[in-house]
C-alpha positions in Angstrom: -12.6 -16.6 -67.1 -8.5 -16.6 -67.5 -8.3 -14.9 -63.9 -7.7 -11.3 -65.7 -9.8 -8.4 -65.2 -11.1 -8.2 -68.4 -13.0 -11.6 -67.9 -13.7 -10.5 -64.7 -15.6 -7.3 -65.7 -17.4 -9.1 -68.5 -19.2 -11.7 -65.9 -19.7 -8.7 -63.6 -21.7 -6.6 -66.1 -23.7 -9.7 -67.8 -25.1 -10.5 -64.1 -25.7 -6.9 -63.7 -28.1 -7.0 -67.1 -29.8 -10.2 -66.0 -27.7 -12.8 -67.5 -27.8 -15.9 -65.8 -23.9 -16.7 -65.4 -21.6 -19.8 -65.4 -17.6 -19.3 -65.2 -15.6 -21.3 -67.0 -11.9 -21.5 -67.4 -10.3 -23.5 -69.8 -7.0 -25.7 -68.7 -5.2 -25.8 -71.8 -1.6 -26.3 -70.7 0.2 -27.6 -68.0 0.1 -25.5 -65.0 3.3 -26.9 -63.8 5.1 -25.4 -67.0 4.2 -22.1 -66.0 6.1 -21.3 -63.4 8.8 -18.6 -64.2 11.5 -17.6 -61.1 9.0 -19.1 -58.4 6.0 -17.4 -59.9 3.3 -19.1 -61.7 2.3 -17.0 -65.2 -0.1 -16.3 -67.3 -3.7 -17.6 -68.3 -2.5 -21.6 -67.9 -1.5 -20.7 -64.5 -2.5 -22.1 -61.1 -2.6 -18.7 -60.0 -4.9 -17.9 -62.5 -7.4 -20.7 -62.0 -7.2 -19.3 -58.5 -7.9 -15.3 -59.6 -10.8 -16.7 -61.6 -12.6 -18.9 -58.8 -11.8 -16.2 -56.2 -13.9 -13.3 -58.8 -16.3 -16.2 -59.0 -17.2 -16.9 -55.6 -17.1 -13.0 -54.7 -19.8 -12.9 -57.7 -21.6 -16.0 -56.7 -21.9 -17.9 -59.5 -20.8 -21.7 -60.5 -16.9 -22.4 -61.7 -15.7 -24.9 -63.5 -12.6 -25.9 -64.7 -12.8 -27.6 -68.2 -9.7 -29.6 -69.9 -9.1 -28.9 -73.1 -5.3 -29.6 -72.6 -5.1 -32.7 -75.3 -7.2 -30.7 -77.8 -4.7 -27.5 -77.5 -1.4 -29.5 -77.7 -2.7 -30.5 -81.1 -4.4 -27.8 -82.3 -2.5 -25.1 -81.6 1.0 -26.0 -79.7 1.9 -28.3 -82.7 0.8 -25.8 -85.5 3.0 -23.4 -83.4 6.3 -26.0 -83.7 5.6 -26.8 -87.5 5.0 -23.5 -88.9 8.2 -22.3 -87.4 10.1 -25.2 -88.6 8.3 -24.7 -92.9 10.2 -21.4 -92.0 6.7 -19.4 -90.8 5.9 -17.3 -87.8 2.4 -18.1 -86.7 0.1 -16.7 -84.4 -0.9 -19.1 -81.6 -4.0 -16.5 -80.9 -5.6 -16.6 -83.8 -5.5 -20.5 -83.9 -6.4 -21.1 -80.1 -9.6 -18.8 -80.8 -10.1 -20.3 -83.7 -10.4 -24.3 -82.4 -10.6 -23.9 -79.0 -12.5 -20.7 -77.6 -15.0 -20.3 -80.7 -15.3 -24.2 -81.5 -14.7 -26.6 -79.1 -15.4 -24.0 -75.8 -18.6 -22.6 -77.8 -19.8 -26.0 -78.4 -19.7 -27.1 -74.6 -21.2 -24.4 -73.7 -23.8 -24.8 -76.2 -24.2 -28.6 -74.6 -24.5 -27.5 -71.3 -27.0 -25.3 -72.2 -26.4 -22.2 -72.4 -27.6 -19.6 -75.2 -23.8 -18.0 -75.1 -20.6 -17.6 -74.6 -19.2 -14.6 -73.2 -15.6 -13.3 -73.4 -13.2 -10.2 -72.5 -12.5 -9.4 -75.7 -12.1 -5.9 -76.7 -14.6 -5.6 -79.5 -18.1 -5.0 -80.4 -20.5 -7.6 -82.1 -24.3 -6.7 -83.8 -26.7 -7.4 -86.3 -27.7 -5.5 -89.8 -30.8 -6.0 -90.6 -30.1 -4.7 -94.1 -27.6 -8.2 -94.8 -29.1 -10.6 -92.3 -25.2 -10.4 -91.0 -23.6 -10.6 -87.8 -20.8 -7.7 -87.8 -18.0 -7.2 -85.9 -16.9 -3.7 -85.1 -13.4 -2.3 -83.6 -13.6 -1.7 -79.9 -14.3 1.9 -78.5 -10.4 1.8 -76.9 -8.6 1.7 -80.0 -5.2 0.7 -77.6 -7.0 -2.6 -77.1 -9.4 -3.0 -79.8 -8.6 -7.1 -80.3 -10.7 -7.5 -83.5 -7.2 -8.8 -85.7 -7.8 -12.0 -83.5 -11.3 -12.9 -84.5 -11.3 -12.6 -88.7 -12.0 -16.5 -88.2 -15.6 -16.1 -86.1 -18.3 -17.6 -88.8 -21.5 -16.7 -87.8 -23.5 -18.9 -86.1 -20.3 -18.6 -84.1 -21.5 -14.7 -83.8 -24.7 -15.7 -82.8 -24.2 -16.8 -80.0 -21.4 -14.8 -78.3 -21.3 -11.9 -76.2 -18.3 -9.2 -75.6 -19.7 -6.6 -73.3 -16.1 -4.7 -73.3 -16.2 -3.3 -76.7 -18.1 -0.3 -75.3 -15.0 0.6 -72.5 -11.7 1.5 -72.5 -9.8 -0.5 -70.6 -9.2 2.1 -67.6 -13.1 2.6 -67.3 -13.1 -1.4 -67.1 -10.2 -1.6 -64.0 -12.1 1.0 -62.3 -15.5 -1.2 -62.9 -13.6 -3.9 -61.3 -12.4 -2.0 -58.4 -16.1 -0.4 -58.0 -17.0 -4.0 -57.2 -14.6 -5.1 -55.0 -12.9 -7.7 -57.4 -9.4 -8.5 -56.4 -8.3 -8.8 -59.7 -8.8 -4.9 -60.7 -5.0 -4.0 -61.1 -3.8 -7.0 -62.3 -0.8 -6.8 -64.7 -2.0 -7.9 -68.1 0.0 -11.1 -69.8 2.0 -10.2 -72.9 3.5 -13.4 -73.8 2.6 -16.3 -75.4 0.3 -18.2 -72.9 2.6 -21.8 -73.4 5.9 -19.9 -73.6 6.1 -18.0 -70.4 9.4 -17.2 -70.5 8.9 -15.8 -73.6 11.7 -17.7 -75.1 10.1 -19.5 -78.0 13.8 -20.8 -79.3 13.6 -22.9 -76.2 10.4 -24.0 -76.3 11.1 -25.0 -79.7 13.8 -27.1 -79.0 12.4 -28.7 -76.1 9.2 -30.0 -78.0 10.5 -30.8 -81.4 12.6 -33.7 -82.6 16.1 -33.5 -82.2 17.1 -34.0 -86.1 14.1 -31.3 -87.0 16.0 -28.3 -87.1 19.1 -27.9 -89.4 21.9 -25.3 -89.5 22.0 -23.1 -93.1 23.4 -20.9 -94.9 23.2 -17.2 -94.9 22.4 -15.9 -98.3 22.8 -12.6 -99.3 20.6 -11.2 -102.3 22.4 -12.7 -104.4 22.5 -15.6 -103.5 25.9 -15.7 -102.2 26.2 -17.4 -98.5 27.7 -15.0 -96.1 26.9 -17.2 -93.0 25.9 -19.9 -91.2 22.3 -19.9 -89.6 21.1 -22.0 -86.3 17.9 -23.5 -88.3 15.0 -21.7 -90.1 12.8 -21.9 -87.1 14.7 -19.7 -85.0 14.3 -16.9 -87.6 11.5 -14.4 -88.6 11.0 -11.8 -91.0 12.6 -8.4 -90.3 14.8 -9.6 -87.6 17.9 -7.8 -87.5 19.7 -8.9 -83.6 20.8 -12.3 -83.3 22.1 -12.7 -86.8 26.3 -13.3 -85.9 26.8 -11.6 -89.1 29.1 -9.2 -89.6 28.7 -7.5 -92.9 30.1 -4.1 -92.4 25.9 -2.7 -92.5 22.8 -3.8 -90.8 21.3 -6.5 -92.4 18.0 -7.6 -91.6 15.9 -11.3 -92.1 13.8 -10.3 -95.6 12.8 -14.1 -96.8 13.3 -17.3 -95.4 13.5 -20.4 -97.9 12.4 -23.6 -96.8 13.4 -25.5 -99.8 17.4 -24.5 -99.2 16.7 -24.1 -95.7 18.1 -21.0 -96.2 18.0 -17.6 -94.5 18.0 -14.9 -96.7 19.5 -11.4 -95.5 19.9 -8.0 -97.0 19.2 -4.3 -96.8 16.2 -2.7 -94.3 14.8 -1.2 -97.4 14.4 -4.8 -98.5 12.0 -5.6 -96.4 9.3 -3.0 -98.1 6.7 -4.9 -100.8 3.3 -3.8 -101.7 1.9 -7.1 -102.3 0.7 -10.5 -100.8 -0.9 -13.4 -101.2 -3.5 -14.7 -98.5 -5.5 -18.1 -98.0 -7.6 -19.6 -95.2 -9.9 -17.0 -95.6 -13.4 -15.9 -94.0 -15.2 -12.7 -93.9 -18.0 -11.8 -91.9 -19.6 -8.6 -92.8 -19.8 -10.0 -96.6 -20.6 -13.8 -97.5 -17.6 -13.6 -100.0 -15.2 -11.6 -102.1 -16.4 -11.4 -105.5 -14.6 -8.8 -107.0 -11.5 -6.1 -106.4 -12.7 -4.5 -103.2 -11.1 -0.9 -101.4 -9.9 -1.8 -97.4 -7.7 -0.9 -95.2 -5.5 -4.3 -94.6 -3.6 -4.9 -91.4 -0.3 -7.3 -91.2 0.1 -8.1 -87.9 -1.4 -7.2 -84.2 0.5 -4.0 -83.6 0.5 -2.6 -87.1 -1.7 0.0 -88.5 -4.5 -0.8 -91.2 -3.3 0.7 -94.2 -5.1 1.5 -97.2 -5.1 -1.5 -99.8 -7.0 -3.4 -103.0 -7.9 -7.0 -102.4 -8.5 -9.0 -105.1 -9.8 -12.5 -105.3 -7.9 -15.4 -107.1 -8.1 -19.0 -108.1 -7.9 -22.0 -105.3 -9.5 -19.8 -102.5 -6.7 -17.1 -102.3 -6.5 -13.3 -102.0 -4.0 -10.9 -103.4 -3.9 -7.8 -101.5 -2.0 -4.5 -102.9 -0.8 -2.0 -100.4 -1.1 1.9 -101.8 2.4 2.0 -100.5 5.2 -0.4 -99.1 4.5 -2.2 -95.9 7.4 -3.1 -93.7 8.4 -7.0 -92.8 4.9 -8.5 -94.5 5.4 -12.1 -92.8 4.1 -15.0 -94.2 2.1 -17.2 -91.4 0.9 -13.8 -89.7 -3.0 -13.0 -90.2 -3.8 -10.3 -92.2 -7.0 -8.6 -91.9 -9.3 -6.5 -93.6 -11.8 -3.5 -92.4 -14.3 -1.3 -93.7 -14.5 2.1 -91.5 -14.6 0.0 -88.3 -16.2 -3.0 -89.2 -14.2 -6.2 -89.8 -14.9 -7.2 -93.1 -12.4 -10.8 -93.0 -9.2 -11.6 -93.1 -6.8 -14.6 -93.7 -2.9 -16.2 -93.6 -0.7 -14.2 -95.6 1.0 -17.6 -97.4 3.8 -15.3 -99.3 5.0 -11.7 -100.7 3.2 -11.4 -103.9 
């Protein structure tokens, strides 16, 4: 339970279909560093520890707090410094439901006893017969489906989770909430990263990395030829176009970043266009494995579109994936993700334009 009404609504419904229920949020950061102009932010927040025991007592059930604050500042809040600094922009979602919801949360809850664990996520989990699979499928609300975040589940992670959301949209869900009196029914949704509430990741960045770690660059052109000087790799991302300093008579935008010269390269917006990739760290879930060229529609990054694409395996556990036409600002560290009509079929980290 993060104190949202998402979480909310999903405890709500599972005691409404004879669940037994247990609340549980997970402390993962500091609460103290979470307070942004005298208000206290996001899902690390005292104030929503406080949401979440409040929906708990109105529902009756037990609430516990569990620390799992060591386990994220190494899983995920490092991962988060180094891949910006090997010139990557990762995705602190993926990773946090990756080692902490889905492995370490699953496995107390599995200790503790119970048969699953439950979450607010906006998608819809079953079971075909036909494969002997777990499947995931995109959420009724396509505006919040959440299914790019969970390419990683394996499946006796599957097995024993529950998202009762995947059926709603999310306005049918704040009304649920209001129906039954929860206080949390039109609370603003987070946006940001749950660590960076500020949403300043430059800061945090330079507040939680060594001192010497990040090096000003150059600015290369196409080329090759330096036309600037850079603040340090990390502070960059692909297809960023404000915050350059560059004045080149044009808009330039961010299209590679190269670690090796700790360089920034820069160039037209029509640069930015490829229609290939290379992916590892893969898993899929409606298929054991990909043996062979397979048809999908491939999606970049959270707020993109699926577009129609070829993935192909490859030697040392990789994927190369082939867009039927350009896709804008493919960024390596970003998850990409593959479906099937509106089943996730898998998905991994895009490691480089192909």
């Amino acid at each position: 339970m993060s104190g949202g009404v998402d979480s909310s609504v999903t405890a709500a419904l599972l005691m409404e279909q004879g669940y037994e229920v247990i609340g549980a949020t997970m402390q993962i950061w500091d609460p103290g560093r979470t307070e942004v102009a005298g208000d206290f932010v996001g899902c690390c927040s005292l104030a929503a520890v406080e949401d979440a025991r409040s929906v708990a007592n109105k529902l009756d059930i037990p609430y516990y707090v569990l620390n799992f604050y060591d386990l994220f500042r190494q899983s995920v809040v490092e991962n988060f410094c180094q891949e910006y600094l090997a010139g990557r922009t990762p995705n602190p979602c993926v990773v946090c439901n990756r080692k902490i919801k889905f492995e370490a949360l699953l496995k107390k809850a599995l200790a503790l006893g119970a048969d699953y664990l439950a979450t607010g996520h906006y998608a819809r989990i079953d079971y075909d017969e036909s494969t002997g699979r777990y499947t995931v499928k995109k959420a009724r609300d396509p505006r919040k489906d959440q299914t790019y975040f969970l390419y990683n589940l394996t499946q006796q992670q599957l097995a024993h989770t529950l998202m009762p959301l995947g059926d709603y949209t999310k306005d049918e869900v704040r009304r649920m909430a209001a129906e039954r009196g929860l206080k949390v029914a039109e609370k603003p949704e987070s946006q940001e990263i749950c660590f960076v509430p500020d949403n300043n990741y430059r800061n945090f960045l330079r507040e939680n990395v060594a001192d010497n770690a990040i090096k000003p660059g150059p600015f290369l052109n196409l080329e090759g030829q330096e036309v600037g000087r850079h603040e340090g790799i990390a502070f960059y991302t692909i297809g960023q176009r404000r915050g350059l300093g560059l004045a080149m008579g044009e808009r330039v935008y961010v299209v590679d970043i190269d670690p090796v010269r700790n360089a920034v390269i820069v160039g037209p917006e029509e640069a930015l266009d490829r229609k290939r990739l290379l992916a590892g760290d893969l898993n899929f879930i409606s298929i054991a494995q990909l043996t062979g060229p397979r048809q999908v529609e491939a999606q970049i990054r959270y707020n993109a579109r699926p577009a129609p694409a070829t993935i192909t395996p490859l030697p040392g556990d990789l994927v190369q994936v082939e867009f039927a036409t350009p896709q804008r600002a493919i960024t390596p560290g970003q998850a990409v993700v593959f479906y099937q009509d509106d089943y996730l079929l898998g998905g991994g980290t895009i490691r480089g334009q192909a």
